[in-house]
N, C-alpha and C positions, 0 to 999 in steps of 0.2 A: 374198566373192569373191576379195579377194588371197589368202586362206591357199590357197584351190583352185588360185589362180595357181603361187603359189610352192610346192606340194606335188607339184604335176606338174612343175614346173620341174628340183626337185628327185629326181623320179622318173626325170626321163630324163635328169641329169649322172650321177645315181649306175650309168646302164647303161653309161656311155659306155666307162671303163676295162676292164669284162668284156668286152666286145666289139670294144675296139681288138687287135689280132693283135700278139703278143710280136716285137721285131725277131729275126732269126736272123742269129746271126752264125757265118761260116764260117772257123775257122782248120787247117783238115786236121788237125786232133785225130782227128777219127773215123778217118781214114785211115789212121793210123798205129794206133790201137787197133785194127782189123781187120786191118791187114797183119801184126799180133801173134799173130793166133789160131795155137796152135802147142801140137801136142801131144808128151805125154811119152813118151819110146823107152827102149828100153835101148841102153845104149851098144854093144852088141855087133851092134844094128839096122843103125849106120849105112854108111854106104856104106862102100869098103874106100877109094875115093879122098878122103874126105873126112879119114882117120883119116893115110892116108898126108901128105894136104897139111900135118896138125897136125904130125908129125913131125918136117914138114922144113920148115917153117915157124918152129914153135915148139920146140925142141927141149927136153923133159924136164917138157911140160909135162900135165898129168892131166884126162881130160873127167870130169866130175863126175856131172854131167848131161848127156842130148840132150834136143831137143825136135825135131818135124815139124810142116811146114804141107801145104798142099794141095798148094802148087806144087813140094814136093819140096825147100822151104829149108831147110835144119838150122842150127838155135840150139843153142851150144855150152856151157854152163858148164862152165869151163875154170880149173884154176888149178895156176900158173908154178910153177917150180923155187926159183924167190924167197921162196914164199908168197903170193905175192897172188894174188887172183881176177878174172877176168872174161868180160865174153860174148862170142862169137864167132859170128860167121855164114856159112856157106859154103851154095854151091849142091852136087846129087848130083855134080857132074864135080869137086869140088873148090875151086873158085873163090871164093875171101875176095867176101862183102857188102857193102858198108859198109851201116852201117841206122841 
């Protein structure tokens, strides 16, 4: 009679963990990984204000790459007159992102 005890005792700790629901924790990761979704252009795609703001913004420096989202955001890979590289993001009127 105790092994029956302690076999069902044991049947039903051992459910207990598959059945507890995993915590979720929310750090706006996903956010930002969706607000990335951004496809590839050719550079000659992009708006004429965007390429103007690079100009006169950044002066002498090379879009490498574009990318496009839904909403019309262009992701720049850009690199300086310096040699160094980085990303850049403007809206179609021209207008710097921060991101």
């Amino acid at each position: 009679m105790k092994s029956l005890v302690f076999a069902t005792a044991m049947a039903m700790g051992s459910l207990s963990p598959v059945l507890a629901a995993p915590p979720i924790f929310h750090d706006g990761i996903m956010e930002v990984i969706i607000a990335q979704d951004f496809t590839e252009i050719s550079v000659d795609d992009l708006p004429e204000a965007v390429t103007k703001a690079l100009e006169k913004d950044h002066a002498g420096a090379e879009i490498t790459t574009a990318y496009v989202n839904d909403e019309e955001e262009y992701k720049l890979e850009v690199t300086f007159s310096d040699g160094t590289n980085s990303e850049l993001y403007a809206d179609a009127e021209g207008n710097w992102i921060d991101m």
